[in-house]
C-alpha positions as CSV (number, residue, x, y, z in Angstrom):
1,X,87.1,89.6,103.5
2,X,89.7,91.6,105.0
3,X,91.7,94.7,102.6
4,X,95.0,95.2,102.8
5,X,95.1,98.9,104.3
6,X,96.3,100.0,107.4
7,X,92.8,100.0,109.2
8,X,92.3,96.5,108.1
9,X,95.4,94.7,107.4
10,X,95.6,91.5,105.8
11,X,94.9,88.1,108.2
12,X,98.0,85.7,107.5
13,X,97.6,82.1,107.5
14,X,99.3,79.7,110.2
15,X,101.1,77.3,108.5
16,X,103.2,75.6,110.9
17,X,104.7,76.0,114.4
18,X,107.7,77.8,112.8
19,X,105.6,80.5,110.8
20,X,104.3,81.2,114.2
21,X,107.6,81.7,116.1
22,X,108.8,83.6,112.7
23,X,105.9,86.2,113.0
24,X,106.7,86.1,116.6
25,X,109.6,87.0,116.6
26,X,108.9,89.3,113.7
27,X,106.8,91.3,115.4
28,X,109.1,91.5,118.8
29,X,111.8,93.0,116.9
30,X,109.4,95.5,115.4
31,X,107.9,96.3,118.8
32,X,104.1,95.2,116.5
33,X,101.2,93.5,118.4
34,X,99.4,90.5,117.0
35,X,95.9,90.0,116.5
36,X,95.4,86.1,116.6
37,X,92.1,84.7,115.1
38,X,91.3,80.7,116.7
39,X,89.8,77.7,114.8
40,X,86.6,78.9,116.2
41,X,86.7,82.6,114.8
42,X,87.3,84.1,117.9
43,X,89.8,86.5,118.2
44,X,93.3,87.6,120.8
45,X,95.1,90.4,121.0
46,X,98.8,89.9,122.3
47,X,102.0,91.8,122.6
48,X,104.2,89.4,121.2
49,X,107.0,90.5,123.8
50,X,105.6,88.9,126.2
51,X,105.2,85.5,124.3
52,X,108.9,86.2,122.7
53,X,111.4,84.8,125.1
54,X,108.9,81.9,125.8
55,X,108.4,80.7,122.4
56,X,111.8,81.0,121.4
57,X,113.5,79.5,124.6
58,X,110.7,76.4,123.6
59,X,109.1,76.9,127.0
60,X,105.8,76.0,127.7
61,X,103.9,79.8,126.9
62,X,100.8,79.0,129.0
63,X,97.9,79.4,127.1
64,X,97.4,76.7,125.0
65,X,94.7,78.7,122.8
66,X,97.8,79.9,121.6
67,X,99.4,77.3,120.5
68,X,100.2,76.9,116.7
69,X,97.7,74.1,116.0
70,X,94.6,75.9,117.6
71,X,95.4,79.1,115.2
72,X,94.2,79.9,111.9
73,X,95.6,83.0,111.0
74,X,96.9,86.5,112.5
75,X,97.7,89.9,111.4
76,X,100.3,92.6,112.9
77,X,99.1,95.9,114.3
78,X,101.3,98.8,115.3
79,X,100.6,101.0,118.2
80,X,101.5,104.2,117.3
81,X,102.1,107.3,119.2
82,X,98.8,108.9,119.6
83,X,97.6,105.9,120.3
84,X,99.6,105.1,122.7
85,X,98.9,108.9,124.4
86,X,95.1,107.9,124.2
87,X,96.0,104.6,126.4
88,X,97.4,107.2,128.9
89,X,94.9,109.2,129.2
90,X,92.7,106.2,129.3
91,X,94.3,105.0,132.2
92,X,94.5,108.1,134.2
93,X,90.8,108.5,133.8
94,X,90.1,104.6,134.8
95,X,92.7,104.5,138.0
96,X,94.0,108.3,139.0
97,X,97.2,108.0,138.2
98,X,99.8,107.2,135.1
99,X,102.1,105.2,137.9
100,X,101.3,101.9,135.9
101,X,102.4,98.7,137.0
102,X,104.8,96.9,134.2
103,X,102.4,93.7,134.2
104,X,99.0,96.1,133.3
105,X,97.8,95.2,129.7
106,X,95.3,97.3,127.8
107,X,92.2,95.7,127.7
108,X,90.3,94.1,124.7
109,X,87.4,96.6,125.4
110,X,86.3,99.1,123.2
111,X,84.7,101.4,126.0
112,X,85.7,102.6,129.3
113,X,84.4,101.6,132.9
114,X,81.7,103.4,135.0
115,X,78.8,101.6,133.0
116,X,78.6,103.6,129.5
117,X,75.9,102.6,127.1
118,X,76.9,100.5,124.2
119,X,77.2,102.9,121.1
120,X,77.6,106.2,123.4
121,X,80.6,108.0,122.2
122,X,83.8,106.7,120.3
123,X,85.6,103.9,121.8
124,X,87.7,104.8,124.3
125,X,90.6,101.9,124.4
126,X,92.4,102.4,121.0
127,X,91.8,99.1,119.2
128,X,95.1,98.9,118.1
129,X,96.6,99.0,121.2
130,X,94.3,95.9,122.5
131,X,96.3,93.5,124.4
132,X,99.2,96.0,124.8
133,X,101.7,95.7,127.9
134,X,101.0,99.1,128.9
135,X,103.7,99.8,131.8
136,X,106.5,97.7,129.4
137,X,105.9,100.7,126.7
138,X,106.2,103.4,129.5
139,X,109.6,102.3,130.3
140,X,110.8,101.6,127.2
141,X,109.4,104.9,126.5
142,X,111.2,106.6,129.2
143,X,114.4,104.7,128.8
144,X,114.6,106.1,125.2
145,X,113.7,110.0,126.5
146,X,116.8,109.6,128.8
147,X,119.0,108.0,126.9
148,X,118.1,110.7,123.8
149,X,118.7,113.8,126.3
């Protein structure tokens, strides 16, 4: 049963192709990620930004387990600024460097690399930031720093 808080928001049904584009495009505009749940249970995490243009344009999106008939329901997730600082941080840790390629997208994994134990420490990866495009938010970032100085 899911509560309708900001840790836990509310899953939303699919009803039909066009609620899906709607929250889509919904959650482009809003710059929200998407957690998508599958007939089966199992779960996605997607920066709708990426799907936007495809879905909209009625191109074929490439993953099929994303289509509107294999989906049951999905909720909206923001990824907010210290969030989005922890991702950085993550990254540097992980590669050595924030220089991060506009196709990277943080990973659906709630600890980092080099083999920690399951349980050791808090998760690493900010949840809400799972399936994020990473290096899309840097420049967008930076393109809002230099167009605000």
């Amino acid at each position: 049963s899911s509560s309708n808080n900001n840790n836990n928001p509310k899953l939303l049904t699919v009803r039909s192709s066009s609620c899906w584009v709607g929250a889509v495009r919904f959650a482009a505009e809003r710059a929200l990620l998407l957690t998508v749940v599958d007939e089966r249970g199992g779960e996605d995490y997607i920066d709708p930004r990426s799907l936007a243009s495809k879905l909209l344009s009625r191109t074929d999106i490439h993953r099929p387990e994303l289509t509107p008939a294999r989906l049951k329901s999905f909720r909206f997730r923001e990824a907010t600024l210290p969030s989005l600082l922890r991702c950085l941080r993550m990254y540097n840790e992980t590669h050595g460097h924030t220089n991060i390629p506009g196709s990277y997208v943080v990973p659906a994994l709630p600890r980092g690399p080099y083999g920690r134990r399951a349980g050791a420490g808090p998760p690493l990866w900010p949840r809400n930031c799972w399936g994020l495009h990473l290096g899309h938010e840097v420049r967008s970032l930076a393109r809002r720093a230099a167009r605000d100085a």
